[in-house]
C-alpha atoms as one frame of an Amber mdcrd trajectory, in Angstrom:
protein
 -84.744 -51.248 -68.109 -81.293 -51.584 -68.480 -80.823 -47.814 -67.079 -82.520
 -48.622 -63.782 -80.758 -52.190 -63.348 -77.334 -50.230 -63.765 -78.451 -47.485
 -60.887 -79.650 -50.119 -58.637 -76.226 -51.563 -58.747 -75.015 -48.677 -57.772
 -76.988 -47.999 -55.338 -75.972 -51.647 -54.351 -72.333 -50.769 -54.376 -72.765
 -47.508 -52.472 -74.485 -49.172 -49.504 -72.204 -52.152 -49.713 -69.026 -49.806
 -49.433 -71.082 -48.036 -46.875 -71.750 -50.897 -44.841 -68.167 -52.228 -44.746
 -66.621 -48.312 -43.443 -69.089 -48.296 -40.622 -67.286 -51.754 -39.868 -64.608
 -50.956 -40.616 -65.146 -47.626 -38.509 -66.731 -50.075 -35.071 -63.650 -52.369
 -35.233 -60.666 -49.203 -35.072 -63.233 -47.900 -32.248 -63.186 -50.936 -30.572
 -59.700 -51.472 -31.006 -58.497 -48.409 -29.834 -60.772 -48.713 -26.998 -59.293
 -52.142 -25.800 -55.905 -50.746 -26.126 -56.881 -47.997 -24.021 -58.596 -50.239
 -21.359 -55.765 -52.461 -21.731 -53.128 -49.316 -20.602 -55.454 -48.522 -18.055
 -54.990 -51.986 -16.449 -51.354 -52.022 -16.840 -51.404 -48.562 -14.840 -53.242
 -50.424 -12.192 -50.156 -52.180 -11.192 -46.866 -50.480  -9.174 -44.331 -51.194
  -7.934 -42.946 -49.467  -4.558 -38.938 -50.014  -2.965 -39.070 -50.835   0.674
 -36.065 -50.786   2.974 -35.683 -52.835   6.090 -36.294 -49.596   8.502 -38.977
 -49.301  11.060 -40.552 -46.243   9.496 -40.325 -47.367   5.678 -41.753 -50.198
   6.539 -44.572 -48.785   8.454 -45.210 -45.937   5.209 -44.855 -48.266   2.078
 -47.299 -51.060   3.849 -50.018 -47.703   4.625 -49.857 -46.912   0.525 -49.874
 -50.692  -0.120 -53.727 -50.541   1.695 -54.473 -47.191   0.602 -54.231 -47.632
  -2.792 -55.183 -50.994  -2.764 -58.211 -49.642  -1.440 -58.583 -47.779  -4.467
 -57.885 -50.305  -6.892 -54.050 -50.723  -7.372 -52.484 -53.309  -7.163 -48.811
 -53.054  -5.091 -45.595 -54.664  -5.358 -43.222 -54.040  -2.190 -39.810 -54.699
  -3.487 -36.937 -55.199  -0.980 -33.688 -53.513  -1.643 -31.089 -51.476   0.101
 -30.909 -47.817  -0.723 -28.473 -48.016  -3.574 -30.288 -50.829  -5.481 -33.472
 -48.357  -4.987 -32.288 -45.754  -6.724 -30.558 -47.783  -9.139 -34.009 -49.871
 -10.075 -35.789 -45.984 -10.048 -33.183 -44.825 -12.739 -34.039 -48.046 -14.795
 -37.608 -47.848 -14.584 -38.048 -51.095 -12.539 -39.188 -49.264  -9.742 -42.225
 -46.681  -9.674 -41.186 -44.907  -6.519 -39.196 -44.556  -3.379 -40.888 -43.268
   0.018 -38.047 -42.265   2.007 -35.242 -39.493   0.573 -33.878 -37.561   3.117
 -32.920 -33.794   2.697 -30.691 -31.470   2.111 -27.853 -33.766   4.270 -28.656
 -37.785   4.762 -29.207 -38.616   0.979 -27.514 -35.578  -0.694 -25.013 -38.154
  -2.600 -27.519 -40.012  -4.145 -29.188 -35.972  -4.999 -26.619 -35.566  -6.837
 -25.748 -38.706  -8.834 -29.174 -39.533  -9.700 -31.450 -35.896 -10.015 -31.138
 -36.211 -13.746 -32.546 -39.674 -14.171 -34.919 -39.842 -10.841 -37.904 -37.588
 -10.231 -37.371 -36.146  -6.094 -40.050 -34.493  -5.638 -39.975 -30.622  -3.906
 -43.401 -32.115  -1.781 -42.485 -33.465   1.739 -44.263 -35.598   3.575 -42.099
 -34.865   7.253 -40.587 -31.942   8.087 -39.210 -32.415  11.585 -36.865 -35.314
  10.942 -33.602 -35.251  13.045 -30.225 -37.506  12.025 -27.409 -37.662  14.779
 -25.476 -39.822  17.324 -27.408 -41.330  20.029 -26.220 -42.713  23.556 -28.527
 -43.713  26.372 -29.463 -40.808  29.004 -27.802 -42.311  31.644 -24.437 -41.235
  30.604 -24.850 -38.178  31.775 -20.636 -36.840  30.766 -21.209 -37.721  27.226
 -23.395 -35.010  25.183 -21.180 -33.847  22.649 -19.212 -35.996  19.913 -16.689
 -34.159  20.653 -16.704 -36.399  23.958 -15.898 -39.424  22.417 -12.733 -39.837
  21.336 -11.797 -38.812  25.499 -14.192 -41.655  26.127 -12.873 -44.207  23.409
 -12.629 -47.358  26.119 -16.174 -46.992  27.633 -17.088 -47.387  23.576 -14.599
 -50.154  22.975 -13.767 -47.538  19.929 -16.773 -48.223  18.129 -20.559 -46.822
  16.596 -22.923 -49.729  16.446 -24.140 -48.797  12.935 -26.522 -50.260  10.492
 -26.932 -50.853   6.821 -23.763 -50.199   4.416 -24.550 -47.730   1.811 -27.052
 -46.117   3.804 -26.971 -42.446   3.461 -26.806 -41.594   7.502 -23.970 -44.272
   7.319 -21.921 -42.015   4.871 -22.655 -38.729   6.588 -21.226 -40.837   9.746
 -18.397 -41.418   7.956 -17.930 -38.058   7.050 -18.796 -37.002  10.168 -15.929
 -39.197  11.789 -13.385 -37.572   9.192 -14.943 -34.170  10.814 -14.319 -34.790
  14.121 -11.153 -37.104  13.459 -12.737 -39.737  15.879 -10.651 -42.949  16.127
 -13.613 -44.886  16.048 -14.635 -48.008  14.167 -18.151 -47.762  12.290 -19.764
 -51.440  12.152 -22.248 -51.849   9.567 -25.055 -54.704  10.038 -28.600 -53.725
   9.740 -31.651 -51.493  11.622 -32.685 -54.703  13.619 -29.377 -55.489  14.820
 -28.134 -52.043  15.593 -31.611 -52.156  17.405 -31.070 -54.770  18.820 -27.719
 -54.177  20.555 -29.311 -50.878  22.010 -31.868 -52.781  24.057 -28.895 -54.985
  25.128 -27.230 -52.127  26.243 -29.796 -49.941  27.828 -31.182 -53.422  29.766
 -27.384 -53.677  30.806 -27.134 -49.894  31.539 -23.837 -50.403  29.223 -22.327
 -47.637  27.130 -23.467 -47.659  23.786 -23.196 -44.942  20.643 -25.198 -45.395
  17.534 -26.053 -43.516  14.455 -30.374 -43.216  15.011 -33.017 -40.840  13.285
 -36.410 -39.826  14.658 -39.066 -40.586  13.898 -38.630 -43.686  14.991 -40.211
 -45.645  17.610 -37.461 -46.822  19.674 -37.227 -43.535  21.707 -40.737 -44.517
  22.727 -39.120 -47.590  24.583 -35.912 -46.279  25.831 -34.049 -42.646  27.345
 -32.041 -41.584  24.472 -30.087 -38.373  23.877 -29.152 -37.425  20.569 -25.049
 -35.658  21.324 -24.434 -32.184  20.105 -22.820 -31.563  17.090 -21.250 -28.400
  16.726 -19.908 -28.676  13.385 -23.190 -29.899  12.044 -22.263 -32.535   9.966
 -25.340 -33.977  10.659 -27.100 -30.925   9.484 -30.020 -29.698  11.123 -33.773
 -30.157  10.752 -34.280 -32.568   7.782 -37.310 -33.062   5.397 -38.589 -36.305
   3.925 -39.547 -36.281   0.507 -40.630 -39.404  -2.267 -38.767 -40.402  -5.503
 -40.227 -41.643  -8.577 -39.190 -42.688 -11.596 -38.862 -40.706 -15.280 -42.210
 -40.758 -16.568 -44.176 -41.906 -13.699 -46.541 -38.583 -13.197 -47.421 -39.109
 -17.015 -48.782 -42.831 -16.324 -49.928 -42.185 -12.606 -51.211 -38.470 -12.350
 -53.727 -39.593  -9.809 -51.105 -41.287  -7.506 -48.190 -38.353  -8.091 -51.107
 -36.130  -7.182 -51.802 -38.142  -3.679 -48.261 -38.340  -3.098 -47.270 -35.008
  -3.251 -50.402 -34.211  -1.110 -49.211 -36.697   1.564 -48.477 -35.195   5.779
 -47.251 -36.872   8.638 -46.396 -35.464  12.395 -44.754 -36.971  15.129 -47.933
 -38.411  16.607 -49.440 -39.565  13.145 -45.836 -41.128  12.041 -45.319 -42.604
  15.467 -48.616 -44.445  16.026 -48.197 -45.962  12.297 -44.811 -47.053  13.419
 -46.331 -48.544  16.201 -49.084 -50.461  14.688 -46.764 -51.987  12.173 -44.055
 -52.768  14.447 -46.745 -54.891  16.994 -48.627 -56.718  14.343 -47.781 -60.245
  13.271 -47.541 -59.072   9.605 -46.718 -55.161   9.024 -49.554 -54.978   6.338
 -52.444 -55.792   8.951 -51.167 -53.192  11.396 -51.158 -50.647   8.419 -54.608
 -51.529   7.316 -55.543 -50.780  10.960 -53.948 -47.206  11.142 -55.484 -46.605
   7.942 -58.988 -47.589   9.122 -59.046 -45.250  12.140 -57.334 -41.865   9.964
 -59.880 -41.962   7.052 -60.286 -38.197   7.216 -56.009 -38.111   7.356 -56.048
 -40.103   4.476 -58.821 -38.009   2.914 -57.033 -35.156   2.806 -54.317 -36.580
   0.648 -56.611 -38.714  -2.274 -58.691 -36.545  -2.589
């Protein structure tokens, strides 16, 4: 009797210890599976710089709806190009649409490329940095017309925002040429806006400009040679991340680096965004009608 009491206790004490591992077993399980949901939804959330240019704009509001779409939620941050990279180098940014190469951003390249991920993918390849003047002055095609021409200018290049990367090449580029010009930094809009004051004026006007852009839609621009090519010629547009950010979004890095524009595509994006009351419901129109685009690059 006393045998068989002691075995069923511990046969008692097996099962009991048996009972509290596979507990014990369900709650790590379930554990690790929260944390793992819980990552997931914290990866669900990004955060993308957006500078006040027509085209940035018009690109960081089409991957706001795009991966919206897909169940993301996006953070447009506001900030000039130097605070961008600076926030991508600190991690409070996931990524940056709009690096121009090998000439516009090659300073930032250089300071940043071991703390910022620029990726070899481009997204444009027929982007074009230089001086503009309207067509209708038909004597000045070269920069190396300007400083013969420095009263028609009043001695000064309408520019746009300080620290910029086209605004130090101009720099440079006035160094180049040794133009006695003055460079005025404001922003795109105003520089914009002081070209259609011009052109409805048929006034002289010279301005540092890029295409794409959607202003040489509305008005007769010439870009003016530049023989030295400080400028540089055809340049690429590639994306910026920060450290890490393929590890925690493989499936966005992927769609990124899969991401191709033309002039047409870029331009009618550009062109939705810029006539819509707010930029994100002209995006989510482009991005509508170019499902099969868009396709191409998620999928």
């Amino acid at each position: 009797m006393y045998k068989a009491k002691r075995i069923l206790s511990m046969i008692s004490v097996v099962l009991l210890i048996a009972v509290l591992a596979a507990c014990g077993s369900t709650s790590g399980e379930e554990t690790s599976d929260q944390e793992g949901a819980e990552t997931e939804e914290q990866n669900k959330e990004l955060s993308i710089g957006q500078i006040n240019w027509a085209e940035n704009i018009a690109v960081t509001n089409m991957w706001k709806v795009i991966l919206e779409d897909k169940g993301y939620e996006v953070n447009l941050n506001n900030l000039n190009m130097g605070s961008t990279m600076k926030a991508l180098e600190a991690g409070d940014l996931d990524a940056s649409l709009e690096i121009w190469l090998p000439v516009q951003d090659a300073n930032y390249l250089k300071e940043y490329q071991d703390s910022v991920n620029f990726s070899d993918a481009t997204w444009f390849d027929n982007a074009k940095v230089g001086l503009i003047v309207p067509s209708y002055l038909e004597d000045i095609n070269s920069i190396e017309d300007l400083n013969e021409n420095k009263d028609m200018f009043n001695s000064e290049i309408v520019g746009f925002d300080p620290g910029a990367g086209t605004m130090e090449v101009t720099e440079e580029m006035m160094k180049e040429y040794g133009l006695e010009y003055e460079l005025l930094a404001s922003s795109e809009p105003a520089m914009l806006a002081e070209i259609d004051k011009a052109v409805e004026n048929e006034e002289p006007i010279v301005a540092p400009l890029w295409s794409p852009h959607w202003v040489f839609s509305k008005h007769d621009l010439k870009f003016l040679e530049d023989p030295k090519e400080t400028f540089g010629g055809v340049e690429k547009i590639h994306h910026a991340t920060r450290q890490g950010f393929a590890d925690d979004y493989p499936e966005v890095s992927e769609w990124l680096k899969n991401w191709k524009m033309d002039d047409k595509q870029i331009g009618e994006l550009i062109e939705y965004v810029e006539g819509s009351e707010d930029p994100i419901e002209g995006a989510r129109k482009w991005v509508e009608e170019n499902e099969d685009l868009i396709g191409e690059w998620v999928k």
